[in-house]
C-alpha positions in Angstrom: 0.0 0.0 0.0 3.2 2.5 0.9 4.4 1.6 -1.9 1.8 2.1 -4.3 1.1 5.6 -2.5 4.5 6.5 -2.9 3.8 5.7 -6.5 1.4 7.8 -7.1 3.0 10.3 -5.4 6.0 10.0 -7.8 3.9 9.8 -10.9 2.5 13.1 -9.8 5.9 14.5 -9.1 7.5 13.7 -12.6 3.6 14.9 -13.9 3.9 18.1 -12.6 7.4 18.9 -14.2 6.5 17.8 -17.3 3.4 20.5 -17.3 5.9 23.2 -16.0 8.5 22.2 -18.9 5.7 22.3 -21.3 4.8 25.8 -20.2 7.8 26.8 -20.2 8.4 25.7 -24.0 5.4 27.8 -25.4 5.7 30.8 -23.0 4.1 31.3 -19.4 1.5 33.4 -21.3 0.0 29.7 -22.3 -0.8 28.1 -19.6 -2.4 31.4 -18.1 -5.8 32.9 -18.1 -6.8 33.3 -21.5 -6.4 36.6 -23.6 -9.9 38.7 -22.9 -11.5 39.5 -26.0 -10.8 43.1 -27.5 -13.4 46.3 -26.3 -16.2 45.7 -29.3 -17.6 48.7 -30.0 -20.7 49.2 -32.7 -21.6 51.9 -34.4 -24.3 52.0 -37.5 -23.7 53.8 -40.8 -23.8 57.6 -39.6 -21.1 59.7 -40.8 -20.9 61.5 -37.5 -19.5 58.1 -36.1 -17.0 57.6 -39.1 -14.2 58.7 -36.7 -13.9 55.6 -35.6 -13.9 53.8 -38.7 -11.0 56.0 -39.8 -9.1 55.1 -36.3 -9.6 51.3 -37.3 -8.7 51.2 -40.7 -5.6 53.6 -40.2 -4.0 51.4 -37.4 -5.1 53.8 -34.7 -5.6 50.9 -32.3 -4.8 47.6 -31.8 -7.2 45.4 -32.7 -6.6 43.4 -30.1 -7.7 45.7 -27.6 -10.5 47.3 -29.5 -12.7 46.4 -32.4 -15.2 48.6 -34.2 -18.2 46.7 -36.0 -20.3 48.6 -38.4 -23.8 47.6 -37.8 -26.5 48.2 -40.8 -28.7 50.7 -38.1 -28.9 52.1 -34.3 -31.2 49.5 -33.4 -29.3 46.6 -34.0 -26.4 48.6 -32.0 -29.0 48.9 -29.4 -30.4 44.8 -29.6 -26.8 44.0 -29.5 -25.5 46.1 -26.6 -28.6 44.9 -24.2 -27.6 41.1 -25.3 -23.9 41.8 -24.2 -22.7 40.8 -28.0 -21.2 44.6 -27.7 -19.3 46.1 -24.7 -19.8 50.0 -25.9 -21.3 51.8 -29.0 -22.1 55.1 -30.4 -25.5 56.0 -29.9 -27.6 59.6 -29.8 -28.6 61.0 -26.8 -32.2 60.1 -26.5 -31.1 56.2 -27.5 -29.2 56.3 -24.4 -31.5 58.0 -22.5 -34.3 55.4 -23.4 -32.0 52.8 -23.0 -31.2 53.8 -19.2 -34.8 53.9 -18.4 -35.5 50.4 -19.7 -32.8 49.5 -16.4 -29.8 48.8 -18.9 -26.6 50.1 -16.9 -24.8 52.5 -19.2 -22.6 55.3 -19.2 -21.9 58.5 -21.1 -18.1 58.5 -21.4 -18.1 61.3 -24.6 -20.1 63.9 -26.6 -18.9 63.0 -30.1 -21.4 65.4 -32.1 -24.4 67.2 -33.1 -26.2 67.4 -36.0 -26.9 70.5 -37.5 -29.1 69.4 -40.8 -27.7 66.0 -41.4 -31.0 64.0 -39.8 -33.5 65.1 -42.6 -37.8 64.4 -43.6 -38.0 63.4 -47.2 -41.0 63.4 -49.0 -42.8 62.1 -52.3 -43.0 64.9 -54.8 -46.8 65.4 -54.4 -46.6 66.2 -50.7 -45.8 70.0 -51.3 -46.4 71.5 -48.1 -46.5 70.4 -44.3 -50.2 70.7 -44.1 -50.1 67.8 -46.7 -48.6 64.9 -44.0 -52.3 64.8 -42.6 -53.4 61.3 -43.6 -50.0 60.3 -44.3 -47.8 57.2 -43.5 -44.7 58.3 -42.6 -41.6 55.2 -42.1 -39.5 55.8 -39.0 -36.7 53.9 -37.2 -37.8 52.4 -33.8 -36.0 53.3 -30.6 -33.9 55.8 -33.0 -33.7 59.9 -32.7 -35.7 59.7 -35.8 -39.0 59.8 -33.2 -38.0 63.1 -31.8 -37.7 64.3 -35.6 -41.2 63.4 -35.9 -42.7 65.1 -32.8 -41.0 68.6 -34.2 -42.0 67.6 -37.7 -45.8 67.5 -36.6 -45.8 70.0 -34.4 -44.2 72.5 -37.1 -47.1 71.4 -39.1 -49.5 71.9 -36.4 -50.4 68.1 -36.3 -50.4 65.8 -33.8 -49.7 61.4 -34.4 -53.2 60.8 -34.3 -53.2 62.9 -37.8 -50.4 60.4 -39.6 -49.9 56.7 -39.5 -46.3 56.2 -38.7 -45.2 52.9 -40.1 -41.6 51.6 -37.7 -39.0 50.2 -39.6 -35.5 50.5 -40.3 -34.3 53.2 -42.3 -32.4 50.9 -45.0 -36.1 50.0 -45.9 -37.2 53.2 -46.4 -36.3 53.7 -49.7 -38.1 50.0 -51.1 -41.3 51.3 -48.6 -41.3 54.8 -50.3 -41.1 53.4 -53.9 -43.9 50.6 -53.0 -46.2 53.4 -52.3 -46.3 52.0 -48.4 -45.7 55.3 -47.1 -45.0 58.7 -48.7 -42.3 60.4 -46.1 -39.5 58.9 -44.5 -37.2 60.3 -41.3 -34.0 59.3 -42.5 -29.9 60.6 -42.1 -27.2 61.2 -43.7 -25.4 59.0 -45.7 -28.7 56.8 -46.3 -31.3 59.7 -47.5 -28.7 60.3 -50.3 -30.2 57.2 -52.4 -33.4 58.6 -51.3 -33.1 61.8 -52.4 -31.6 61.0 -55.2 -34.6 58.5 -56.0 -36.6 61.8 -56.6 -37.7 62.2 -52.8 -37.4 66.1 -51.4 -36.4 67.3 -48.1 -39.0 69.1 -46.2 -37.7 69.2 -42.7 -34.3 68.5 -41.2 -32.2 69.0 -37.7 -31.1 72.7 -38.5 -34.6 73.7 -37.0 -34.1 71.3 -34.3 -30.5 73.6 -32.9 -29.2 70.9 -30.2 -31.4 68.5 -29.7 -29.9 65.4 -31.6 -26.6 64.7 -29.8 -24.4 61.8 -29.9 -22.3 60.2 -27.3 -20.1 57.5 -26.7 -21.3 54.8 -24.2 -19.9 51.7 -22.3 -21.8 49.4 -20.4 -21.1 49.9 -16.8 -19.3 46.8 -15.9 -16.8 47.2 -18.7 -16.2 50.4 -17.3 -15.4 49.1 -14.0 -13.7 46.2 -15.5 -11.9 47.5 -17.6 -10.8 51.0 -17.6 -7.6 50.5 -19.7 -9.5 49.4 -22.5 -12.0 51.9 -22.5 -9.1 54.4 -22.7 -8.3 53.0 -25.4 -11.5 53.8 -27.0 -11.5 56.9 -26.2 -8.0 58.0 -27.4 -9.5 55.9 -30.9 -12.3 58.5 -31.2 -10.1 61.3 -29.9 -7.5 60.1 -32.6 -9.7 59.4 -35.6 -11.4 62.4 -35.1 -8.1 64.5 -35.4 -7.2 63.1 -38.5 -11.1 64.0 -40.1 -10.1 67.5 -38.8 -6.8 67.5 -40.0 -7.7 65.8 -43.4 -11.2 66.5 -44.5 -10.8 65.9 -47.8 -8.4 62.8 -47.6 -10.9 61.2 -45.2 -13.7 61.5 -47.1 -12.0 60.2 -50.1 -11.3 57.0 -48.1 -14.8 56.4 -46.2 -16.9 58.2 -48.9 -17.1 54.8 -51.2 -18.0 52.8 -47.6 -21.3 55.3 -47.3 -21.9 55.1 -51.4 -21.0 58.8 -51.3 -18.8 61.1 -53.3 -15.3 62.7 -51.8 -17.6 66.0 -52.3 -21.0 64.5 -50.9 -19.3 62.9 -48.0 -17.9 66.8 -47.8 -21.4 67.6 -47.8 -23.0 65.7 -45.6 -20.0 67.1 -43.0 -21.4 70.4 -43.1 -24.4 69.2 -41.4 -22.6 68.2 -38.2 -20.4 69.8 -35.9 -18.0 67.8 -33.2 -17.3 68.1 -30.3 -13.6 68.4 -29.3 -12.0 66.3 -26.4 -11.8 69.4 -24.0 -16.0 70.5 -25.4 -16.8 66.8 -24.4 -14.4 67.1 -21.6 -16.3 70.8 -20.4 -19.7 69.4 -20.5 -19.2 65.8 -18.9 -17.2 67.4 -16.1 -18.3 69.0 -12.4 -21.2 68.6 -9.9 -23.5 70.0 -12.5 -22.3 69.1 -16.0 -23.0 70.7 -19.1 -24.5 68.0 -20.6 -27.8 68.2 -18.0 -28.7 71.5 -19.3 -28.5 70.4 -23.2 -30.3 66.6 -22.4 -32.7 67.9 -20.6 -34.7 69.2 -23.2 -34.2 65.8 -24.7 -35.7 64.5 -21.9 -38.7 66.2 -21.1 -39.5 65.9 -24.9 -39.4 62.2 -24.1 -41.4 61.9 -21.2 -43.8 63.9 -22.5 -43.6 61.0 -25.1 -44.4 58.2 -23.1 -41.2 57.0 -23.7 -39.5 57.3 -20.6 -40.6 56.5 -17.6 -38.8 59.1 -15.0 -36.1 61.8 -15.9 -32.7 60.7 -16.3 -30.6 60.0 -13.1 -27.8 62.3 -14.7 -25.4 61.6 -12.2 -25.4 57.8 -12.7 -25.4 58.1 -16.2 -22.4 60.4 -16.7 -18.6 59.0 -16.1 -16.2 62.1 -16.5 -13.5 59.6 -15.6 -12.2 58.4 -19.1 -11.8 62.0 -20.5 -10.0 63.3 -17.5 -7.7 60.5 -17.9 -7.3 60.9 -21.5 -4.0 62.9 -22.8 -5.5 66.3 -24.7 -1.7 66.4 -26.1 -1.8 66.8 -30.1 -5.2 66.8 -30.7 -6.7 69.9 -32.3 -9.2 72.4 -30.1 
């Protein structure tokens, strides 16, 4: 019985350093925990997220650390984020602010821009005035800013939704739904109303009478945060980064990403007029303090929504805001 133990004992002995050589052979790294995943971040096809996309296809960041998917609209960022296949995206305000409400713990990390005509109400050529939406169907993204487009729309018109039949769907069926005869407007954005417009469709309504009000921010779900804050830095400095080049290189950039949005070097030009980012230190300025900036421009936003039905209490600003990554990041190189 000694003996046998003894054995055993032995066997485990001579087992042991065997595994420890074997490590040791293929690098310690092996036989540790295994490499997390990289930060995935999703944005959809907005050119006000494209900095981003430049930072990833430049070599901005290591892929390893984070990864930027290019989703076909904000609510498959959104259906993604809540069933943890994403650990951050670019979303607009009243996305996120929805999104809190429904329980989901986020957090604002940046204010990347706002849109200043780029979110935009095309219409079929016989709908000539805004008196003529009454009776209308008019397609709009669910759970997207395109509902707060809406609600100025009609009340511009002096309408209310009981006046229209709004028809939810995603805006890269728009175009097939206006065509079909479905519906005869559509709340759409820049780069995807460009095939609609150019389809024959005219602009009636867009964000420049709407000054503020469609903001877009970077969130990360709050356990990654918490998790890991050397990753999200990483994020950040890729949007701080890609965002720098757009500024240095307008014209460059849009030659590269223009093809990816079925634009033009001078339509993706274009389409850049109708938004305005915000630098690190403007993001920095109004995430910042006891009573950030940011309150006073969501809560606008906010009420708007409530008054909705689609939130359920005003924001909890406090728990939704995280300064922390922009203090963090260096402002060293990057253009005010």
């Amino acid at each position: 019985m000694n003996q046998g133990v003894f054995g055993m004992t032995g066997w485990s002995e001579r087992f042991r350093a065997v595994w420890v050589a074997a490590c040791l052979s293929i690098g310690l790294s092996g036989c540790g925990e295994p490499p997390r995943p990289p930060l995935t971040v999703g944005i959809n096809t907005w050119v006000g997220y494209d900095p981003l996309v430049l930072a990833r296809d430049r070599g901005m960041t290591d892929r390893q650390i984070v990864k930027v998917v290019e989703l076909i609209s904000s609510a498959e960022a959104l259906r993604h984020l809540r069933n943890g296949l994403l650990d951050a995206a670019a979303l607009t305000l009243d996305e996120t602010l929805r999104l809190a409400d429904s329980g989901f713990d986020v957090r604002i990390i940046a204010l990347l821009d706002t849109s200043d005509g780029a979110d935009v109400v095309l219409a079929a050529p016989d709908v000539r005035a805004l008196a003529d939406l009454r009776g209308r169907s008019i397609a709009v993204e669910e759970a997207s800013v395109g509902t707060l487009v809406l609600e100025r729309l009609l009340k511009k018109a002096g309408l209310t939704s009981a006046d229209v039949s709004v028809v939810k769907m995603e805006s890269t069926q728009h175009l097939t739904a206006l065509q079909s005869g479905r519906v005869s407007v559509a709340v759409s954005y820049a780069p995807i109303e460009g095939a609609i417009r150019r389809a024959g469709y005219r602009r009636i309504f867009d964000s420049r009478q709407m000054p503020g009000e469609i903001l877009d921010v970077l969130v990360v779900r709050g356990e990654v945060l918490r998790e890991r804050p050397a990753a999200v830095d990483a994020l950040l400095a890729a949007w701080n980064g890609g965002l720098n080049v757009l500024r240095l290189d307008a014209v460059g950039a849009a030659a590269s990403l223009g093809p990816g949005a079925d634009l033009s070097t001078r339509d993706y030009l274009d389409v850049l007029k109708g938004l305005r980012f915000f630098s690190p230190d403007e993001s920095l300025h109004l995430l910042a303090g006891s009573e950030p900036g940011l309150v006073g421009l969501g809560q606008p936003v906010a009420e708007t929504l409530m008054s909705l039905g689609l939130l359920s209490k005003f924001p909890n600003w406090a728990a939704l805001i995280d300064s922390a990554p922009a203090e963090r990041a260096p402002q060293a190189g990057l253009l005010p």
